[in-house]
Every structure is written in C-alpha cells, then in structure tokens.
GUKOL-870231 format. One record per residue (C-alpha): residue number from 1; residue in three letters; z, y, x. Coordinates in nm, 2 decimals, padded with zeros to 4 digits, always signed. Layout:
residues N
<rec><nr>NUM</nr><rest>ALA</rest><pz>Z</pz><py>Y</py><px>X</px></rec>
...
END
This chain:
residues 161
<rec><nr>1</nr><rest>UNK</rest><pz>+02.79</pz><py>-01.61</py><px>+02.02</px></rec>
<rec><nr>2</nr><rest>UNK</rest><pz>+02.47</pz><py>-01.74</py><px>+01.99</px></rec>
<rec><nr>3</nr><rest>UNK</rest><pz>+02.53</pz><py>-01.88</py><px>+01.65</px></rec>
<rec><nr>4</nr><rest>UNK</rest><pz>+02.65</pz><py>-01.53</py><px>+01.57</px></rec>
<rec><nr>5</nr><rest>UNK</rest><pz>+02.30</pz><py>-01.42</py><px>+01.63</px></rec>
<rec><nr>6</nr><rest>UNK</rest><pz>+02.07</pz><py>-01.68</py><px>+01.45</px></rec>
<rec><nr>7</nr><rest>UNK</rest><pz>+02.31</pz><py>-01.61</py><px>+01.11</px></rec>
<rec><nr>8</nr><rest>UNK</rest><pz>+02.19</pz><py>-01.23</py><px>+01.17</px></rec>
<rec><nr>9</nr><rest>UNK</rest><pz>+01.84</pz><py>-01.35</py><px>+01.22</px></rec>
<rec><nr>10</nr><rest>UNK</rest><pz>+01.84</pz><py>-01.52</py><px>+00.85</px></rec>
<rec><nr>11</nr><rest>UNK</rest><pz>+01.72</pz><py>-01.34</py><px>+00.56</px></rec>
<rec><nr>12</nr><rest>UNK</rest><pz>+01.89</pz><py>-01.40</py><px>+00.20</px></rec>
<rec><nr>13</nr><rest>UNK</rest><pz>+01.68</pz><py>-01.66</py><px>+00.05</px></rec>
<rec><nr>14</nr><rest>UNK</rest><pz>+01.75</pz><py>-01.46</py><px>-00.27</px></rec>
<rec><nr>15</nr><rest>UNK</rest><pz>+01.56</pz><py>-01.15</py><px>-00.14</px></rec>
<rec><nr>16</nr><rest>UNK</rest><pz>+01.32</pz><py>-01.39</py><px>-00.04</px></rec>
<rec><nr>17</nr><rest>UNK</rest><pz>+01.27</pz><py>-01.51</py><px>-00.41</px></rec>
<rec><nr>18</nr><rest>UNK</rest><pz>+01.30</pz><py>-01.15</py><px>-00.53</px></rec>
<rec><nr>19</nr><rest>UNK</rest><pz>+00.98</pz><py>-01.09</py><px>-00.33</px></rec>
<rec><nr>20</nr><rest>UNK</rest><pz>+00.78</pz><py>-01.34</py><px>-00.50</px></rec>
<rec><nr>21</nr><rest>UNK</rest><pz>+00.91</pz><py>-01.23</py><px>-00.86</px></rec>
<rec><nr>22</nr><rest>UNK</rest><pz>+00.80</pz><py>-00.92</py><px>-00.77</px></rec>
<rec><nr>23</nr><rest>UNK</rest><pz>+00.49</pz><py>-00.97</py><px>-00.65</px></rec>
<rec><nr>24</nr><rest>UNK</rest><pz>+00.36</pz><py>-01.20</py><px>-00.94</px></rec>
<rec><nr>25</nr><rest>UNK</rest><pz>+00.51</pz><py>-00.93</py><px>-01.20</px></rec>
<rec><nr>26</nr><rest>UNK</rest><pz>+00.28</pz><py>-00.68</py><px>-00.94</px></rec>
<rec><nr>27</nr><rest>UNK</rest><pz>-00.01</pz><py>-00.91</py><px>-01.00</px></rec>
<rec><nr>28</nr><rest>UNK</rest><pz>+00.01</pz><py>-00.96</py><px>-01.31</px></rec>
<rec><nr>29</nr><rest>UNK</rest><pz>+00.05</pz><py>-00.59</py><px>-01.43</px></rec>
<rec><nr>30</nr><rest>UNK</rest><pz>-00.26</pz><py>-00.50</py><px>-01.19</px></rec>
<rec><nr>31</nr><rest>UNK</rest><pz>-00.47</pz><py>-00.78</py><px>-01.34</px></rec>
<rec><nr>32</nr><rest>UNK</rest><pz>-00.39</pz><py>-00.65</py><px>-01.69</px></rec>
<rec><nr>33</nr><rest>UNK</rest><pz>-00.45</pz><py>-00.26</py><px>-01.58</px></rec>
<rec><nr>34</nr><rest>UNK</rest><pz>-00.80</pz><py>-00.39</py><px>-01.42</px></rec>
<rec><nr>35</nr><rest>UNK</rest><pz>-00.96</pz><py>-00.54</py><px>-01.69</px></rec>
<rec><nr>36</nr><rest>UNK</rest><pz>-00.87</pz><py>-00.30</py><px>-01.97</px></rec>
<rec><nr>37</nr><rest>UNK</rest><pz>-00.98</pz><py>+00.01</py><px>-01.72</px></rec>
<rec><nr>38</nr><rest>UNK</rest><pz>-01.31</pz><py>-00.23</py><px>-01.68</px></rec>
<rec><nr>39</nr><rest>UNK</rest><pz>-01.36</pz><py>-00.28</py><px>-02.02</px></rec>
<rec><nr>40</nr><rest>UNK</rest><pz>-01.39</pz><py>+00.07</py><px>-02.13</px></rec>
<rec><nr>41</nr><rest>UNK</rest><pz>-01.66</pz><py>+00.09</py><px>-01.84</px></rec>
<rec><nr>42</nr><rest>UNK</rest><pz>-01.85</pz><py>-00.22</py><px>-01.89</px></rec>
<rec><nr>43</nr><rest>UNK</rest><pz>-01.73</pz><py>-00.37</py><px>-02.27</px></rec>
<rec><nr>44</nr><rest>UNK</rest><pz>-01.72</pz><py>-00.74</py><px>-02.33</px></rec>
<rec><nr>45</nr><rest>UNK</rest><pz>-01.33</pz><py>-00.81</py><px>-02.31</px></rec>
<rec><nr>46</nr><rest>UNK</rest><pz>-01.40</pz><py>-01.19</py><px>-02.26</px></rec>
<rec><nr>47</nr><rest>UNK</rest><pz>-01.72</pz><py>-01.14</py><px>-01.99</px></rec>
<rec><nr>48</nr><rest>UNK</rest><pz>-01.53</pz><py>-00.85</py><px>-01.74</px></rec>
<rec><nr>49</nr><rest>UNK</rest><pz>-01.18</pz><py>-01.07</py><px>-01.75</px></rec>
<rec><nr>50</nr><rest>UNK</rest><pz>-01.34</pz><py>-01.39</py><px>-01.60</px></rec>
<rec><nr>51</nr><rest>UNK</rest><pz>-01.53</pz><py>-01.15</py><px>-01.37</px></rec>
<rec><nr>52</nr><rest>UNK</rest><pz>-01.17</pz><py>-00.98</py><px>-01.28</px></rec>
<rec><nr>53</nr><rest>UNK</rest><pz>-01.02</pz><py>-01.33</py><px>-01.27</px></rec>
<rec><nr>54</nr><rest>UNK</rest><pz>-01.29</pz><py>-01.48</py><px>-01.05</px></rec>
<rec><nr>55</nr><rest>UNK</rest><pz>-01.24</pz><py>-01.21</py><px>-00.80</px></rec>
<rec><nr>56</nr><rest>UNK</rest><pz>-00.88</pz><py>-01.18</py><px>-00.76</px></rec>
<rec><nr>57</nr><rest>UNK</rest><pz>-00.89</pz><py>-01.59</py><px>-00.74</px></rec>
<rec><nr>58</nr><rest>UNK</rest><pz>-01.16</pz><py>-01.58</py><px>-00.49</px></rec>
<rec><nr>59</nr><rest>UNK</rest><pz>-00.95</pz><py>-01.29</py><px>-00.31</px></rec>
<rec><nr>60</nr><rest>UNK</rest><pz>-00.64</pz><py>-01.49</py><px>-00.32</px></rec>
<rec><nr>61</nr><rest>UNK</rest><pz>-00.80</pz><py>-01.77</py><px>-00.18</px></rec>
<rec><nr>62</nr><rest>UNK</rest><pz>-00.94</pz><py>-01.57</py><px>+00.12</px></rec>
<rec><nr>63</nr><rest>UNK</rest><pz>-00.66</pz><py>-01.39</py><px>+00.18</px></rec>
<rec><nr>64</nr><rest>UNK</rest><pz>-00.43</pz><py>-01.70</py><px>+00.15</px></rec>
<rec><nr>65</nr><rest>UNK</rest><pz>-00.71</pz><py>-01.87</py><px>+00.49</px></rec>
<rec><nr>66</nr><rest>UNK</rest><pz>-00.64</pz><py>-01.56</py><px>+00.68</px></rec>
<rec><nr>67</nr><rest>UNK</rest><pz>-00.35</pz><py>-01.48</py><px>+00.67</px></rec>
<rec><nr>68</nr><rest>UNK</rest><pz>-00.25</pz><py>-01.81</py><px>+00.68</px></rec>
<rec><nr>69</nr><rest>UNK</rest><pz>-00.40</pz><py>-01.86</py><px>+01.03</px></rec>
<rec><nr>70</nr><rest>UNK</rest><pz>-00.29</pz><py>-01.51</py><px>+01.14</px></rec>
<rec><nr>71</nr><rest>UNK</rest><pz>+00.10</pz><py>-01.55</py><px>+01.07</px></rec>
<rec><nr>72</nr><rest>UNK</rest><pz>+00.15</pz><py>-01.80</py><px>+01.33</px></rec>
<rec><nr>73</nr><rest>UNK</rest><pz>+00.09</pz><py>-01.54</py><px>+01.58</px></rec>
<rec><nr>74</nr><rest>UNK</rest><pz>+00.30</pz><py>-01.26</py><px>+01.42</px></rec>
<rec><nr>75</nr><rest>UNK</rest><pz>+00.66</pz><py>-01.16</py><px>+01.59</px></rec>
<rec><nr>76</nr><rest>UNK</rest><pz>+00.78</pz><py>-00.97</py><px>+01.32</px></rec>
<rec><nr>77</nr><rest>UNK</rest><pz>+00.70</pz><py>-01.14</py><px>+00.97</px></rec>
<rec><nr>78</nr><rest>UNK</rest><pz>+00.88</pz><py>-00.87</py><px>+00.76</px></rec>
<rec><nr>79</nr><rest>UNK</rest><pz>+00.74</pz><py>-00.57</py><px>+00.96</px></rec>
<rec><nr>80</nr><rest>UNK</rest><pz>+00.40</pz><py>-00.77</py><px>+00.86</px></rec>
<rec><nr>81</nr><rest>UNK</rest><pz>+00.48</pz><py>-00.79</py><px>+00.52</px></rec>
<rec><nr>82</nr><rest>UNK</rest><pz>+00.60</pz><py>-00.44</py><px>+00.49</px></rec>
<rec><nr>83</nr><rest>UNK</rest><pz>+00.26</pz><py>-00.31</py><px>+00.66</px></rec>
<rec><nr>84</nr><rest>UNK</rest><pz>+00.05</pz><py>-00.56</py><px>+00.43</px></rec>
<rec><nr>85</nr><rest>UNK</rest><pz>+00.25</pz><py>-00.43</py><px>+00.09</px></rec>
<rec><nr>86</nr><rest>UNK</rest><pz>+00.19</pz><py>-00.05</py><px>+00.18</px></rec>
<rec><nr>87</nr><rest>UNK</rest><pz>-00.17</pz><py>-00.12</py><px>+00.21</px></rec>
<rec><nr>88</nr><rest>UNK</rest><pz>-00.21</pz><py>-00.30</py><px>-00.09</px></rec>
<rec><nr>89</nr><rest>UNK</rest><pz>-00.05</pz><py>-00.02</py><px>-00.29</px></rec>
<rec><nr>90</nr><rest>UNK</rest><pz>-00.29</pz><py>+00.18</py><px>-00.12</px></rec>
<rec><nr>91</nr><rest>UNK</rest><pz>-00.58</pz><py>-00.04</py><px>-00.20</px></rec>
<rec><nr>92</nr><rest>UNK</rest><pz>-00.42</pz><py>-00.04</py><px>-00.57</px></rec>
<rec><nr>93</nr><rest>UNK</rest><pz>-00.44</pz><py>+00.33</py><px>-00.57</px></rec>
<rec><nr>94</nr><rest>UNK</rest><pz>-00.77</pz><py>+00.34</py><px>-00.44</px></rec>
<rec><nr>95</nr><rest>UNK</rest><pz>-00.92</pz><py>+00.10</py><px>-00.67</px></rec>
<rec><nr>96</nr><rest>UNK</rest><pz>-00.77</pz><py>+00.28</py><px>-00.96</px></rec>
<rec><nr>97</nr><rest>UNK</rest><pz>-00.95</pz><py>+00.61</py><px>-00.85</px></rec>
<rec><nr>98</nr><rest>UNK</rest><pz>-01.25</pz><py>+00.41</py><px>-00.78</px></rec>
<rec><nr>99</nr><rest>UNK</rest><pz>-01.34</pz><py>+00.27</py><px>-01.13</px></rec>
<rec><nr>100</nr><rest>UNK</rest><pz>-01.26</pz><py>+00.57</py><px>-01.32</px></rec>
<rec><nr>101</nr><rest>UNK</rest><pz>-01.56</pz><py>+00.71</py><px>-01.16</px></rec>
<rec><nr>102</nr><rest>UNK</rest><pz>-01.76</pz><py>+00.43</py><px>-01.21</px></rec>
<rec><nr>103</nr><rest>UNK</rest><pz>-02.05</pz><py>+00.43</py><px>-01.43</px></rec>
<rec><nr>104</nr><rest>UNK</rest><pz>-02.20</pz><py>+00.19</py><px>-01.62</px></rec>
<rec><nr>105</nr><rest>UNK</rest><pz>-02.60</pz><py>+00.13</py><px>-01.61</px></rec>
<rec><nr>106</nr><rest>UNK</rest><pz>-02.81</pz><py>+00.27</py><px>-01.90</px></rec>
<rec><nr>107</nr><rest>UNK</rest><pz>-02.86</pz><py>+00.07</py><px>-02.23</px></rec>
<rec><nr>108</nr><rest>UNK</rest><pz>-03.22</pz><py>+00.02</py><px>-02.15</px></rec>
<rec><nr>109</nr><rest>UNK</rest><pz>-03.18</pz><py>-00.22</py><px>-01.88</px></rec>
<rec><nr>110</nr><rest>UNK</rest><pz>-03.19</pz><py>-00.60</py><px>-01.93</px></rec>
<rec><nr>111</nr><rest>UNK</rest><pz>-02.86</pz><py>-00.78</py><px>-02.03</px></rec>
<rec><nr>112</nr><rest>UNK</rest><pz>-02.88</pz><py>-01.00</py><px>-01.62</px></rec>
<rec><nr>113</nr><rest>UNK</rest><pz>-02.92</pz><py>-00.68</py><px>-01.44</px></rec>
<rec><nr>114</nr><rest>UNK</rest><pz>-02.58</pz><py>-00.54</py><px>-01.66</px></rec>
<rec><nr>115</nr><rest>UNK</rest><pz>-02.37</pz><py>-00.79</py><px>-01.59</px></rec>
<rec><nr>116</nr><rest>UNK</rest><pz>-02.52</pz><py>-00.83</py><px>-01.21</px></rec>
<rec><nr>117</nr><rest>UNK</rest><pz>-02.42</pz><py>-00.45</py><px>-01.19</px></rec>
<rec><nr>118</nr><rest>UNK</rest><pz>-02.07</pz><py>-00.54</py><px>-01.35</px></rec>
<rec><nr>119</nr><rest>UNK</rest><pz>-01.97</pz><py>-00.85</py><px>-01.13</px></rec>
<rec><nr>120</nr><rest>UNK</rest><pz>-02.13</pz><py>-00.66</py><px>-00.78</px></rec>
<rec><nr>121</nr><rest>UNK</rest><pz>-01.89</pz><py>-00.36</py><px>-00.88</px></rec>
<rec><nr>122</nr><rest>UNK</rest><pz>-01.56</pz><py>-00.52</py><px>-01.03</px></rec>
<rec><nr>123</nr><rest>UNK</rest><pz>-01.62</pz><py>-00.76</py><px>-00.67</px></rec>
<rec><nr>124</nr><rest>UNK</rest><pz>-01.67</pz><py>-00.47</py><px>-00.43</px></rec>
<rec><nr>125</nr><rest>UNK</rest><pz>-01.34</pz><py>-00.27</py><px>-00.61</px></rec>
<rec><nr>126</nr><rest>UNK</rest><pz>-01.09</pz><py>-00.57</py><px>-00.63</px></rec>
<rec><nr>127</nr><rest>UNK</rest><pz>-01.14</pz><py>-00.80</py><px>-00.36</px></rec>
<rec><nr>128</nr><rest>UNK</rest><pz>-00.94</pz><py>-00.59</py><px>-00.08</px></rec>
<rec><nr>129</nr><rest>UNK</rest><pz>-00.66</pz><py>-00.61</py><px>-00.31</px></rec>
<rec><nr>130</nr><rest>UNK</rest><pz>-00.67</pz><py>-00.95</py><px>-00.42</px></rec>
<rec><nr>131</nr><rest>UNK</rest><pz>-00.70</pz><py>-01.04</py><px>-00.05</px></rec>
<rec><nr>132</nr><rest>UNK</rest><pz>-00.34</pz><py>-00.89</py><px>+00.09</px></rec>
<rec><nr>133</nr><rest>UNK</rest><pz>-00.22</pz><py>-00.98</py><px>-00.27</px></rec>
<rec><nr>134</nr><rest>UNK</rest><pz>-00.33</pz><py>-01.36</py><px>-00.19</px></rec>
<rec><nr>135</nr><rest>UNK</rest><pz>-00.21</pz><py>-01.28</py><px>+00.21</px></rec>
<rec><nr>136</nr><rest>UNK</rest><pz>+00.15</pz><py>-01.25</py><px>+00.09</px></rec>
<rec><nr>137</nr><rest>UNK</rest><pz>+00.16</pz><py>-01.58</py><px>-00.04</px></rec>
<rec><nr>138</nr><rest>UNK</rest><pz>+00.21</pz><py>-01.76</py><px>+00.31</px></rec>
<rec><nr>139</nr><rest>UNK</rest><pz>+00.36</pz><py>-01.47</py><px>+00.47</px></rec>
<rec><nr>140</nr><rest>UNK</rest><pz>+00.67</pz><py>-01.50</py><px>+00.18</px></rec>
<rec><nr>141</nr><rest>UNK</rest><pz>+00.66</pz><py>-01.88</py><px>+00.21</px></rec>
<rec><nr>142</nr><rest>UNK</rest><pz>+00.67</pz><py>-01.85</py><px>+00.67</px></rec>
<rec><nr>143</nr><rest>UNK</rest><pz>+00.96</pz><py>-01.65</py><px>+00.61</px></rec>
<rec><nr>144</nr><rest>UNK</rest><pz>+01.10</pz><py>-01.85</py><px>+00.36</px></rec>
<rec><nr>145</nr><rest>UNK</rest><pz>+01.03</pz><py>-02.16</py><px>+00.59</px></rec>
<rec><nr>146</nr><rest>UNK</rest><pz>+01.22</pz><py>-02.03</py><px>+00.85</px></rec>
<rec><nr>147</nr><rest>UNK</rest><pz>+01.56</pz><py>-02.00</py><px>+00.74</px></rec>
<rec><nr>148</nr><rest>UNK</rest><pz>+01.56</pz><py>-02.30</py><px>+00.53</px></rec>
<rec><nr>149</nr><rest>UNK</rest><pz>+01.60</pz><py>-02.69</py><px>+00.62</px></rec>
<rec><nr>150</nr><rest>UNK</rest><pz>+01.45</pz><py>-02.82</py><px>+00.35</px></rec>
<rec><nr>151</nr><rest>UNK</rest><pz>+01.12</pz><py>-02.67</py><px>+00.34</px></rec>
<rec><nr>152</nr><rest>UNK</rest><pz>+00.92</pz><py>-02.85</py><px>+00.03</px></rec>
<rec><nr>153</nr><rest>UNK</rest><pz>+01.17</pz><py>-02.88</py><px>-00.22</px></rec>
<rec><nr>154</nr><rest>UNK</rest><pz>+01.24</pz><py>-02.51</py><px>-00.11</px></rec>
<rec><nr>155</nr><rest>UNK</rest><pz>+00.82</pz><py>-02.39</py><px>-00.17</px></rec>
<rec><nr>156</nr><rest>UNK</rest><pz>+00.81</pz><py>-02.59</py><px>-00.51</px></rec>
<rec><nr>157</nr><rest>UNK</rest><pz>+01.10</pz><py>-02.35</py><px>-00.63</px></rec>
<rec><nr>158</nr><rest>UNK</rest><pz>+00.91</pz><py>-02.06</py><px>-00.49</px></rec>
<rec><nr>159</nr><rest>UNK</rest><pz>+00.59</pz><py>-02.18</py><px>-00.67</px></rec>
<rec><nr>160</nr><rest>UNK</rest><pz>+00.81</pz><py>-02.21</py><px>-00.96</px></rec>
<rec><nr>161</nr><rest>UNK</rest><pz>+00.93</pz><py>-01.83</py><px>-00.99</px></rec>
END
C-alpha cells in the first residue's frame, strides 16, 4: 500500500521536461518581444538588447538565490510553481502595458543621461519578470530532483533542453 502511494506522488519526468521547454521557448519569445518594443522607445538595437539582456540575467540570477533558498520550505512545489507562473504572466502583461506608455527623454539632453534614463527604465519594467522567470529554474529542477535517483546526470539533461 504504501508503495501504491509514493508511485502517485511522482510526477512524469516528461511533464517535468515539457516545463522547461516551455519555459525557455517563454523566455525567449519575451526577450525577443522586449527589446523590439524598447527599441522603438529608446533606438540603438545593439545598446537596449545588452541593457534587456543584463537585466533579465541579473533577474535570473536573483530570482534563481531566492527561490532557491525558499523551496526547501515549500509543501507543495507544483501549487508553488503554478502560483509563480500565473504571476509572471501577470508581470508579462504588466510590463507589456508599461513600456508602451513609456517615453523617451527629449533630444536635447546629453547622450549619459539617455542611456541612464533607458537602463533605470528597461531595469525597473523587467526585473520582476526575470526574477520568477529565473525562480522556476530550481523550483523545475526540486521537483525533478525528487522523483529521480539519479539526480546530476538527470539536471545536465534538463540544462540540455
């Protein structure tokens, strides 16, 4: 009987897998939809990518140290993820509404105070995002952890998708 319960307990590492496809493809396509939306504000393709890529790194990091610590105390590690997910579509959303009613400095002002302006902005808009998007990372890998024996060889393959 109580090996009936534990095989319940166990998620489908495929799901599991899924999730992470999906939530690099989610990244990704948010990334993408950032920078071109910030590059009609600000111009400069090349300057306000780094600046989008430096935040949502810096965000992933972050959110990657607190979540990291946090999960240890969780009960439910797919009710988490489920609560984190809905608030970074919501965050998405919000960020999306955000920048199109950004904008930019006028022409006049010096070429530091623009991109000051730019980075203080495309920070402040992306790096609630970025954080849950970098919080998901060990949440996916705790549950991943959990219903496999072989735990490393099991993370590389997650890193790999």
């Amino acid at each position: 009987m109580a090996s009936q319960v534990k095989l319940e307990n166990k998620f489908s590492p495929k799901l599991i897998i899924l999730l992470v496809f999906y939530l690099g493809l989610y990244t990704l396509i948010h990334e993408i939809i950032w920078a071109r939306k910030l590059t009609f504000i600000f111009g400069n393709l090349t300057i306000i990518t780094g600046l989008v890529v430096t935040t949502l790194f810096f965000g992933f990091a972050l959110g990657n140290k607190i979540f990291g610590t946090a999960i240890d105390n969780t009960k439910s590690l797919f009710s988490l993820y489920g609560i984190t997910n809905a608030l970074l579509a919501i965050s998405a959303l919000v960020s999306f509404f955000i920048i199109d009613h950004i904008t930019p400095p006028p022409i006049s002002v010096s070429n530091l105070f623009y991109y000051l302006y730019a980075s203080a902005n495309i920070f402040l808009i992306l790096i609630i995002p970025s954080i849950l998007m970098g919080g998901m990372i060990p949440l996916i890998f705790k549950i991943y952890e959990q219903n496999m024996e072989e735990v490393g060889v099991n993370t590389s393959f997650i890193y790999a998708v």
